[in-house]
N, CA, C and O atoms as CSV, one atom per row, in Angstrom:
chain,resi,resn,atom,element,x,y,z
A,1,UNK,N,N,19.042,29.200,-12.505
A,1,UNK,CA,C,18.803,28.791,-11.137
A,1,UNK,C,C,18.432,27.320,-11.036
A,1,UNK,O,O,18.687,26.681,-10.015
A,2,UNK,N,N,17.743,26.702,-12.248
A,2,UNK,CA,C,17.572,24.940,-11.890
A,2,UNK,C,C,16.309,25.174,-10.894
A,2,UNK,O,O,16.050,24.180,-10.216
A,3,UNK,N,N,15.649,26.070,-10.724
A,3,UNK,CA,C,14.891,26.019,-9.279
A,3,UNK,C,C,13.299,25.700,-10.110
A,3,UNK,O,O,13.027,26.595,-10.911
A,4,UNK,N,N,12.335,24.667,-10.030
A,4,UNK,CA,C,11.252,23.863,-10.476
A,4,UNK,C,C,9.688,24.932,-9.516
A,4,UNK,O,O,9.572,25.022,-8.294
A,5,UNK,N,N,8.913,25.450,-10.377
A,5,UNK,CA,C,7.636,26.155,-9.722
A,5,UNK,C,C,6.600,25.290,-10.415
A,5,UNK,O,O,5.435,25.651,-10.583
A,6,UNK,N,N,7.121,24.075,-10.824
A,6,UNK,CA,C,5.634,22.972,-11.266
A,6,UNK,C,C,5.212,22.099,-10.338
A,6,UNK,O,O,5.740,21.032,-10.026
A,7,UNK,N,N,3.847,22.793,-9.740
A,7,UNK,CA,C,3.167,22.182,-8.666
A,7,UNK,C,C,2.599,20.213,-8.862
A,7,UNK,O,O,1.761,19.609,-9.531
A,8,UNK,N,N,3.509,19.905,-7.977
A,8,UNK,CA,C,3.139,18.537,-7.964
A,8,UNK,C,C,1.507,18.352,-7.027
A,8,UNK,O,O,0.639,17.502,-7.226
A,9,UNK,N,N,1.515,19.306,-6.151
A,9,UNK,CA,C,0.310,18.968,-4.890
A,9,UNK,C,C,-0.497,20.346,-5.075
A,9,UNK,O,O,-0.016,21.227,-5.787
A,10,UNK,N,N,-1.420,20.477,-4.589
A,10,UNK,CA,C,-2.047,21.824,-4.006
A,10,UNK,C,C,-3.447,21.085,-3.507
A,10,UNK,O,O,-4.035,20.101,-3.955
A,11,UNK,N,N,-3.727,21.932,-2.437
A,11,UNK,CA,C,-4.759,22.474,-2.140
A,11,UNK,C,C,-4.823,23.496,-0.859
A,11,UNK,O,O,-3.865,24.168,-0.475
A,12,UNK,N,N,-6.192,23.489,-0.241
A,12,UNK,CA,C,-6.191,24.501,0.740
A,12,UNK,C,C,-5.738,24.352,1.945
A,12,UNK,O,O,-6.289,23.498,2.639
A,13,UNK,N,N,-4.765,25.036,2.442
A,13,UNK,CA,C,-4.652,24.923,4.403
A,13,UNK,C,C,-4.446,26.327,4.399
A,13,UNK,O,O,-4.197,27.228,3.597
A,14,UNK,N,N,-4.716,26.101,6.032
A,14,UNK,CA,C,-4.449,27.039,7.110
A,14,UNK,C,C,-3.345,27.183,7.435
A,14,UNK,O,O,-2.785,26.150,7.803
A,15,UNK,N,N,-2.377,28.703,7.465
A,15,UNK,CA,C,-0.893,28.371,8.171
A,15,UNK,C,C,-1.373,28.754,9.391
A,15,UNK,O,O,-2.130,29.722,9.329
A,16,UNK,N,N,-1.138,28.216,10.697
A,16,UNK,CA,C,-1.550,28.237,11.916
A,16,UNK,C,C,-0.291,29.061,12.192
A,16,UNK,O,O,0.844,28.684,11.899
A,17,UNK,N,N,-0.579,30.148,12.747
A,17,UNK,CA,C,-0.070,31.627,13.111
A,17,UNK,C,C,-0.476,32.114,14.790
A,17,UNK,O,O,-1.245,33.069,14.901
A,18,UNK,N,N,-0.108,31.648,15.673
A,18,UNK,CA,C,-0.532,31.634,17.216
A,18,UNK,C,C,-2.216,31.311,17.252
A,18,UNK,O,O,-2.602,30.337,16.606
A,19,UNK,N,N,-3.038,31.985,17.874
A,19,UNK,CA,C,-4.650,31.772,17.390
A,19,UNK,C,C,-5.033,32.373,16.230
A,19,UNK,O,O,-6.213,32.185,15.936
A,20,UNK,N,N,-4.275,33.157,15.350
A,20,UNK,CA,C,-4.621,33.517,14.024
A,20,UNK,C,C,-4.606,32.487,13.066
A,20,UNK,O,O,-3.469,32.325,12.622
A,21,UNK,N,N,-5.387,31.784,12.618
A,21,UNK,CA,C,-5.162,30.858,11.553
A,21,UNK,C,C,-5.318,32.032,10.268
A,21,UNK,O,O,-6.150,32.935,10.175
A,22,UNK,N,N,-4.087,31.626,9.234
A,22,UNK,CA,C,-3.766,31.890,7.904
A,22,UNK,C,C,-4.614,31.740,6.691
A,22,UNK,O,O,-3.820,31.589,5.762
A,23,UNK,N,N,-5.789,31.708,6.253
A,23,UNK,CA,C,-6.281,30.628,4.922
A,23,UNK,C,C,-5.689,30.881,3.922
A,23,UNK,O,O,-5.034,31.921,3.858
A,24,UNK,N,N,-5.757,29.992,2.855
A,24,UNK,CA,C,-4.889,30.048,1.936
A,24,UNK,C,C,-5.252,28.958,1.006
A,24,UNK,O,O,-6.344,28.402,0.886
A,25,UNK,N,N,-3.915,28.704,0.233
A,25,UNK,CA,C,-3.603,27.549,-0.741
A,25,UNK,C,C,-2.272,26.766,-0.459
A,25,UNK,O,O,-1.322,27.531,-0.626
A,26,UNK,N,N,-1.914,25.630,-0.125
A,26,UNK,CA,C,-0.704,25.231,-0.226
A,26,UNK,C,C,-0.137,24.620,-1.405
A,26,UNK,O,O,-0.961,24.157,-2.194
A,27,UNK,N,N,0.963,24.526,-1.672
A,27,UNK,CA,C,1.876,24.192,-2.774
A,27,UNK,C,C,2.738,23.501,-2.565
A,27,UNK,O,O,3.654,23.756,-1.783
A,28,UNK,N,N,2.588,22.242,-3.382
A,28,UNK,CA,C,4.198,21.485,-3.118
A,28,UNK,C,C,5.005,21.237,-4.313
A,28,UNK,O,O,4.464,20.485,-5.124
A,29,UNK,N,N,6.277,21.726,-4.657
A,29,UNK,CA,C,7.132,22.147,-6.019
A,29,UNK,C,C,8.019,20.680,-5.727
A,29,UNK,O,O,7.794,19.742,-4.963
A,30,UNK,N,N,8.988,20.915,-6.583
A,30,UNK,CA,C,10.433,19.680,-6.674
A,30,UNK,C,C,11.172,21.058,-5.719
A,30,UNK,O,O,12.396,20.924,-5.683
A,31,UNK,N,N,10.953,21.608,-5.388
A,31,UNK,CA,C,11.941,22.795,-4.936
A,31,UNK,C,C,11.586,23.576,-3.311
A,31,UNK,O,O,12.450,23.878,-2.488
A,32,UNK,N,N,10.030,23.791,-3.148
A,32,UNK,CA,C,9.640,24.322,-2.402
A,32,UNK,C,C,8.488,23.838,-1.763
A,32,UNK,O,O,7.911,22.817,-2.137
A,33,UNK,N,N,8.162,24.468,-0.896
A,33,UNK,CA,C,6.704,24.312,-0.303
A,33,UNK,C,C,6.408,25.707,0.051
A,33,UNK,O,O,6.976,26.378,0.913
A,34,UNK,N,N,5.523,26.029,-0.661
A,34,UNK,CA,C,5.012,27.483,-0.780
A,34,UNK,C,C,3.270,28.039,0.231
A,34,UNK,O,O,2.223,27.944,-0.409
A,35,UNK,N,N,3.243,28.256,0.851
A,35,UNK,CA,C,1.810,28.801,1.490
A,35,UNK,C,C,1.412,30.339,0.967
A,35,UNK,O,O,2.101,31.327,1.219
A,36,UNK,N,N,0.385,30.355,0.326
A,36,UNK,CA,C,-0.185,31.957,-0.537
A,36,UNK,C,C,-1.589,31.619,0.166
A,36,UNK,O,O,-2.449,30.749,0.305
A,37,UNK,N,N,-1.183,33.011,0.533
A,37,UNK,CA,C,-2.595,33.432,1.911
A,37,UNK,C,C,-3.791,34.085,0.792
A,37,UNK,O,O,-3.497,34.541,-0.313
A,38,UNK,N,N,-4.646,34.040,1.138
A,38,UNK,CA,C,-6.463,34.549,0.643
A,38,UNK,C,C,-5.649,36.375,0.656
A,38,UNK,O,O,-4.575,36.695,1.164
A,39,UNK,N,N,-6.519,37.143,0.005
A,39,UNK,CA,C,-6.244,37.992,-0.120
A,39,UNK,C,C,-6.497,38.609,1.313
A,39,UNK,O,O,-7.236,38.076,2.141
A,40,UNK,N,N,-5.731,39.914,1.542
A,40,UNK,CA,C,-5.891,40.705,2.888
A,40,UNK,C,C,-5.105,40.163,4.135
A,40,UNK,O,O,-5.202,40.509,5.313
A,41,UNK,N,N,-4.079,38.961,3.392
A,41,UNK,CA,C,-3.656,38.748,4.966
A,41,UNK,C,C,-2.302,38.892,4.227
A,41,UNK,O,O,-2.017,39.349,3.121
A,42,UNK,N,N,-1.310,38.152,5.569
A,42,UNK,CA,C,0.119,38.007,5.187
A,42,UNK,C,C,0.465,38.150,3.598
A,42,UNK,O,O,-0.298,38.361,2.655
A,43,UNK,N,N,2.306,37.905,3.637
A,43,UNK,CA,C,2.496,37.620,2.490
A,43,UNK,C,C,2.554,35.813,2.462
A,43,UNK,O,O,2.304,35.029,3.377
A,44,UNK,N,N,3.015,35.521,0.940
A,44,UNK,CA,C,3.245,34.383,1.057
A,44,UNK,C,C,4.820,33.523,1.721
A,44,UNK,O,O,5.772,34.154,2.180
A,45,UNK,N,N,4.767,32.249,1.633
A,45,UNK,CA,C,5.673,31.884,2.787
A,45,UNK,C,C,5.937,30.868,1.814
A,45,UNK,O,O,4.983,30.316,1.266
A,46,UNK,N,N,7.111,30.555,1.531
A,46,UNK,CA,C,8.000,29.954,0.542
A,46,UNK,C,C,9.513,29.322,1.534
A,46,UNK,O,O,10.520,29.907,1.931
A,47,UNK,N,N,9.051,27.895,1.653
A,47,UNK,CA,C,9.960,27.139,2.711
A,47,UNK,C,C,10.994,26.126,1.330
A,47,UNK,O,O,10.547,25.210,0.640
A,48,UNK,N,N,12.111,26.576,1.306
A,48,UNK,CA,C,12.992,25.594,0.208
A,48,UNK,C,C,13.355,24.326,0.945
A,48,UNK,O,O,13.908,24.397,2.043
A,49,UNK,N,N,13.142,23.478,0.531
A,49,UNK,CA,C,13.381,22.026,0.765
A,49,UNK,C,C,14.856,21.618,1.467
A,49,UNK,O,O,15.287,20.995,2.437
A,50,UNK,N,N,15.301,22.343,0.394
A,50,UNK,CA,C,17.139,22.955,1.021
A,50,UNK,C,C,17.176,22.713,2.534
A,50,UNK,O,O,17.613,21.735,3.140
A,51,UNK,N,N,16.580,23.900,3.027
A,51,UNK,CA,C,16.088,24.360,4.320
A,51,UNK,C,C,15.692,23.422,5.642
A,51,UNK,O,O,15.990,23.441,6.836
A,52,UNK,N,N,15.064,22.796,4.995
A,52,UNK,CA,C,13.596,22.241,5.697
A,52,UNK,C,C,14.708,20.561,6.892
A,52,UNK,O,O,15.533,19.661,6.738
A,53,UNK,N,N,14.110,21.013,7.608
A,53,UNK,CA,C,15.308,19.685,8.980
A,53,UNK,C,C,14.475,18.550,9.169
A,53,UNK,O,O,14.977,17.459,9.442
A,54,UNK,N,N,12.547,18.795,8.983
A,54,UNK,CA,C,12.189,17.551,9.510
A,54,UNK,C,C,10.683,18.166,8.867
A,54,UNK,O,O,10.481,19.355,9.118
A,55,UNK,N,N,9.739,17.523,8.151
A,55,UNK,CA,C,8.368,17.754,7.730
A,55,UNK,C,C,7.350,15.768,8.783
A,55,UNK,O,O,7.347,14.537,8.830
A,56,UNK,N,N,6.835,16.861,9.242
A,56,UNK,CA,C,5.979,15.155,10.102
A,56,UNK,C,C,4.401,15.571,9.671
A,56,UNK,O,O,4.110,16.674,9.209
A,57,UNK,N,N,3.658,14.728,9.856
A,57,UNK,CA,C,1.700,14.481,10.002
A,57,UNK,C,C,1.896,14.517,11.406
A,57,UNK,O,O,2.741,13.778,11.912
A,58,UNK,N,N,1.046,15.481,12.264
A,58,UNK,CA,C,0.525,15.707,13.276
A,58,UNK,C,C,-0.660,15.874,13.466
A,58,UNK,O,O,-1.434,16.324,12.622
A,59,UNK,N,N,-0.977,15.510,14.681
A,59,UNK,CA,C,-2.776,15.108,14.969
A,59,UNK,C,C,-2.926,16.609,15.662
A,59,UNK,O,O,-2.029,17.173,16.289
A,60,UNK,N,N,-4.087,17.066,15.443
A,60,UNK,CA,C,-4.909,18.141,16.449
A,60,UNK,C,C,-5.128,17.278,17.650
A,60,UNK,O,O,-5.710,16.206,17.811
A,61,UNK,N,N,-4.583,17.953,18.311
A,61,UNK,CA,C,-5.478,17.351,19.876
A,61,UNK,C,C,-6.481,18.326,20.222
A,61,UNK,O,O,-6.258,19.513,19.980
A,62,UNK,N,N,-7.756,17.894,20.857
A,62,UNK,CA,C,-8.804,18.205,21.469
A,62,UNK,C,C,-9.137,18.014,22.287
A,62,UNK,O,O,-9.572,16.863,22.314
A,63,UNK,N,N,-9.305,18.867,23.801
A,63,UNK,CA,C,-8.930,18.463,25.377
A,63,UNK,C,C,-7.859,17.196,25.744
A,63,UNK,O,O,-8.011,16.179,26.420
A,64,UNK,N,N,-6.680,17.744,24.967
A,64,UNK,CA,C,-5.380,16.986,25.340
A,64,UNK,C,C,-5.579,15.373,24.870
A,64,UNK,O,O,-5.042,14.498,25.550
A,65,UNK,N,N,-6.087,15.148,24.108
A,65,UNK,CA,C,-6.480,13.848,23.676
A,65,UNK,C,C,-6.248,14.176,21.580
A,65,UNK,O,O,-6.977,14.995,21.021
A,66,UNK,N,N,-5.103,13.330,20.746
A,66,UNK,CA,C,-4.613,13.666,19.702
A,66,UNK,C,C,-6.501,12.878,18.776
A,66,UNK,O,O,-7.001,11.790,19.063
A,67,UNK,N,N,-7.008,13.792,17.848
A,67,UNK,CA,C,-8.435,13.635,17.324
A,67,UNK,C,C,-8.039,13.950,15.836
A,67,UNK,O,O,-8.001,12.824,15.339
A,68,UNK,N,N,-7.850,14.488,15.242
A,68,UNK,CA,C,-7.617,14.404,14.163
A,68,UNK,C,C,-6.228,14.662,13.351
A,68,UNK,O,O,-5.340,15.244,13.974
A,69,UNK,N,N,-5.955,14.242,11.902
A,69,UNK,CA,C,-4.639,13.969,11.214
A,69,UNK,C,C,-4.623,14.792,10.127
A,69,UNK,O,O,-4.670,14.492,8.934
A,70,UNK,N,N,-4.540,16.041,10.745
A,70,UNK,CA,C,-5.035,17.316,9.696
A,70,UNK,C,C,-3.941,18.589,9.776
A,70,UNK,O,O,-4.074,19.686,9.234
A,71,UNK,N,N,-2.651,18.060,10.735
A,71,UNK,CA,C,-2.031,19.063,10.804
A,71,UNK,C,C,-0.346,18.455,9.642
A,71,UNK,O,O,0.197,17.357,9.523
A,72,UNK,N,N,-0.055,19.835,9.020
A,72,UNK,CA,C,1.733,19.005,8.453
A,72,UNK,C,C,2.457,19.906,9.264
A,72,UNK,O,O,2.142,21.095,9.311
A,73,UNK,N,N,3.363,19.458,9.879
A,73,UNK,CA,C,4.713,20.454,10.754
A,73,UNK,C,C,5.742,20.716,10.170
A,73,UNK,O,O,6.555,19.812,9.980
A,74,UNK,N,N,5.982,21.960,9.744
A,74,UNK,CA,C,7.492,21.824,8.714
A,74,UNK,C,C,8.470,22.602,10.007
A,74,UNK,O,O,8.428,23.724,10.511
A,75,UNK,N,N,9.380,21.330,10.247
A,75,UNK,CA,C,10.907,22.803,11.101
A,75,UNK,C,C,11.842,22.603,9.747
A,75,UNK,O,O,12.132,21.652,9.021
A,76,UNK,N,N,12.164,24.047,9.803
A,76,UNK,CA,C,13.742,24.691,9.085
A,76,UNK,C,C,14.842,24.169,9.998
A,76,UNK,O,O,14.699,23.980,11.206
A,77,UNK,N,N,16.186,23.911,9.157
A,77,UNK,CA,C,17.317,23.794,9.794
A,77,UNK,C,C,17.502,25.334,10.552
A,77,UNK,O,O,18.575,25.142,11.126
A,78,UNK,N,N,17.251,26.223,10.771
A,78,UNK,CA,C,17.569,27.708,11.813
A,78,UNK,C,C,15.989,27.336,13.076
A,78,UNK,O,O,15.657,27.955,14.087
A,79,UNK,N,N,15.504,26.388,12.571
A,79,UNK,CA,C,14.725,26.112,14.607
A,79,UNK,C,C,13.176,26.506,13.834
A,79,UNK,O,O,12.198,26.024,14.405
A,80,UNK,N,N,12.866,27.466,12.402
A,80,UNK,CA,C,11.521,27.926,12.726
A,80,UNK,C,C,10.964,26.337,12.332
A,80,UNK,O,O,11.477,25.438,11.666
A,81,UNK,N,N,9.298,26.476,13.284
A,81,UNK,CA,C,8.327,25.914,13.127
A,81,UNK,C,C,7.521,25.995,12.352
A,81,UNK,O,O,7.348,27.211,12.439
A,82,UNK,N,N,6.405,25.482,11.147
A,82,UNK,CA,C,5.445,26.197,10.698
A,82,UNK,C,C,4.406,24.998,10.682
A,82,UNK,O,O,4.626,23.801,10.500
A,83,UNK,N,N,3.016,25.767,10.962
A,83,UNK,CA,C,2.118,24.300,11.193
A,83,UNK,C,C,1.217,24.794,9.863
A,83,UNK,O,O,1.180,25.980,9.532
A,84,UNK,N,N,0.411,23.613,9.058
A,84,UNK,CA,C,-0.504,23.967,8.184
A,84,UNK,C,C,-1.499,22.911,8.495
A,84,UNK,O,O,-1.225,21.712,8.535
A,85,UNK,N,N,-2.984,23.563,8.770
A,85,UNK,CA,C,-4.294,22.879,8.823
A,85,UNK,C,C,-4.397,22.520,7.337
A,85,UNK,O,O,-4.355,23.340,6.419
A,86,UNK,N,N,-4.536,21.209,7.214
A,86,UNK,CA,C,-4.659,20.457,5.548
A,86,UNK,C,C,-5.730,19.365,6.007
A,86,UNK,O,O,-5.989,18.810,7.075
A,87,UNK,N,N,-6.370,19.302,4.355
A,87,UNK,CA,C,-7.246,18.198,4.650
A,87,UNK,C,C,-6.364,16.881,3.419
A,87,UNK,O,O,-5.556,16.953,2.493
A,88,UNK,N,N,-7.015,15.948,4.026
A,88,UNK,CA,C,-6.057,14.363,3.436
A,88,UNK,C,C,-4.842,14.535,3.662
A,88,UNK,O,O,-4.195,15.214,2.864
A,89,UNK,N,N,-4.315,14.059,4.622
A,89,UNK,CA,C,-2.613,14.484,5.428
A,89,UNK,C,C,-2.354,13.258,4.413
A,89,UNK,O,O,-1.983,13.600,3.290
A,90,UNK,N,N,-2.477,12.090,4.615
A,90,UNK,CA,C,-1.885,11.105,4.022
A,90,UNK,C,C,-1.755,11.216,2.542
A,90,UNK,O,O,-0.776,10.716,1.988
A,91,UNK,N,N,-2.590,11.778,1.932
A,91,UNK,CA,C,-2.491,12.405,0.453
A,91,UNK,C,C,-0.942,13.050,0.253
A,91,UNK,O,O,0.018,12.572,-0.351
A,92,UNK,N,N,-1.118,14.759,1.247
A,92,UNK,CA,C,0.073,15.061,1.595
A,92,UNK,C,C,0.949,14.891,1.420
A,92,UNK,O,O,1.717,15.385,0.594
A,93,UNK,N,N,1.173,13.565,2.718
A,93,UNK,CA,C,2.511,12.857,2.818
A,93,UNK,C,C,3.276,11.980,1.741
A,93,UNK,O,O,4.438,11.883,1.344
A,94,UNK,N,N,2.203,11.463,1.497
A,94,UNK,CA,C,2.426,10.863,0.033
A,94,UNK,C,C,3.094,11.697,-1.286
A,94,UNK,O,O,4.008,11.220,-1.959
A,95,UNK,N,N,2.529,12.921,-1.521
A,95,UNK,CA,C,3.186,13.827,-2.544
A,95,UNK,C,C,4.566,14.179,-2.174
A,95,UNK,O,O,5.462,14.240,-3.015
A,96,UNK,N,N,4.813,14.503,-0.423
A,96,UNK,CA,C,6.064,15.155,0.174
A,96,UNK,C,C,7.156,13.848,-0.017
A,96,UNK,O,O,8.370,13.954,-0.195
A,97,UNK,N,N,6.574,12.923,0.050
A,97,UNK,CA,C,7.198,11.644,-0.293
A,97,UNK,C,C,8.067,11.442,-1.143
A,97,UNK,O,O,9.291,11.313,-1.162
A,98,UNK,N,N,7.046,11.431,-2.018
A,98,UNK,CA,C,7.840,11.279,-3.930
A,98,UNK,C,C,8.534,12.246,-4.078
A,98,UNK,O,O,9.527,11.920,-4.729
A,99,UNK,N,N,8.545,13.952,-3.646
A,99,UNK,CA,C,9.336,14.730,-3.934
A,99,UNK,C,C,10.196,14.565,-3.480
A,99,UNK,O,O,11.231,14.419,-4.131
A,100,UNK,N,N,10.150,14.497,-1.718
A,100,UNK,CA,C,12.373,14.056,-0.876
A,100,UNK,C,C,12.662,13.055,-1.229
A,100,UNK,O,O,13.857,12.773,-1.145
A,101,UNK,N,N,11.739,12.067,-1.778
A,101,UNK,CA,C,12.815,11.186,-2.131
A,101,UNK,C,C,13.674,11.307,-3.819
A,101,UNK,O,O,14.762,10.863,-4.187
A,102,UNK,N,N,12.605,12.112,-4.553
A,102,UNK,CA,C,13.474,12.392,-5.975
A,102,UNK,C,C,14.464,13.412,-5.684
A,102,UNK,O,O,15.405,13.686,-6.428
A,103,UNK,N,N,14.148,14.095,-4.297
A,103,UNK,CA,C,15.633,14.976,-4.001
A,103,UNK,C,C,16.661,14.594,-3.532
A,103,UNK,O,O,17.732,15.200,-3.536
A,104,UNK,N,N,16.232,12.649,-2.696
A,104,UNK,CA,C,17.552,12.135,-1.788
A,104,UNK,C,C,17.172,12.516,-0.308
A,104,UNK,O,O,17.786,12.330,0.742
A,105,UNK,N,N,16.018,13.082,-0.557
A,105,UNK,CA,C,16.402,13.606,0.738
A,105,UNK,C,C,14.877,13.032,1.888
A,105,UNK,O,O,14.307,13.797,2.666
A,106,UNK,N,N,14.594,11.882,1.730
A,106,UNK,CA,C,13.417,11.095,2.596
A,106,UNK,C,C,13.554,11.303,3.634
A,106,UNK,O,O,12.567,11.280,4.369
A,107,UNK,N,N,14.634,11.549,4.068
A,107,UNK,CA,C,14.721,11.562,5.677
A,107,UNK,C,C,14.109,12.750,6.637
A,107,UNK,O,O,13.718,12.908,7.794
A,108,UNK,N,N,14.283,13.498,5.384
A,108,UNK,CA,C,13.334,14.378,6.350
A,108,UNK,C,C,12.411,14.787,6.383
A,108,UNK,O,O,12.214,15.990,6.554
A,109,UNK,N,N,10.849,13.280,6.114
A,109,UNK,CA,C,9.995,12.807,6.117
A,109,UNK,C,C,9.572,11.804,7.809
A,109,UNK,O,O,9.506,10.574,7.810
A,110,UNK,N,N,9.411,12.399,8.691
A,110,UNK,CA,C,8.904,11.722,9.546
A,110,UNK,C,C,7.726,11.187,9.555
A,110,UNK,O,O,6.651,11.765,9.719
A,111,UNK,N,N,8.014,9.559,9.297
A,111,UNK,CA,C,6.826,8.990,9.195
A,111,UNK,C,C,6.017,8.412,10.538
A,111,UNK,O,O,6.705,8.255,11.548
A,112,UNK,N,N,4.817,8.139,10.596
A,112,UNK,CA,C,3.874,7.793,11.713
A,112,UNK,C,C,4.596,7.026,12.110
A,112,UNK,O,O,5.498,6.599,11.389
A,113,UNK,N,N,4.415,6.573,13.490
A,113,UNK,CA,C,4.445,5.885,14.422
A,113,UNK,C,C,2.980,4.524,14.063
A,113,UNK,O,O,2.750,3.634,14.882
């Protein structure tokens, strides 16, 4: 398969699930981006890079005003959304970085404004 499960990134987020937040661990591979929930909840959620149409840093807004830089947005090329509460986005972005671009594939890295 050629398919890489050596974690370049990890740590903890939230997959934000309507008002259910997810806890967990996130994972970032040469291959995937993986979310493995705390025990008792979902299964895990394994997004292939393949897949993936646009990954951005998004701010929480708090009474409609953007307050903190703690959210990553992954859309799939088929439309899904997935949000993850992370702490050090720019850390993050930085790891998601080095990986699309050793895949060719930076672009679908939306960077800040």
């Amino acid at each position: 398969m050629g398919e890489s499960l050596d974690v370049v990134y990890q740590g903890l987020a939230n997959l934000k699930n309507g008002f259910k937040p997810v806890p967990g661990k996130l994972y970032v591979t040469q291959d995937y981006l993986i979310h493995k929930p705390n025990d008792y909840f979902s299964e895990d959620v394994m997004i292939p890079f393949e897949d993936v149409a646009r990954i951005e840093g998004v701010m929480t807004k708090i009474l409609g005003r953007d307050m903190l830089s703690n959210l990553l947005e992954v859309e799939t090329k088929e439309g899904h959304t997935f949000q993850f509460v992370i702490n050090k986005q720019k850390k993050w972005l930085a790891a998601l970085e080095r990986v699309l671009t050793e895949r060719g594939e930076a672009v679908k890295l939306v960077q800040a404004k």
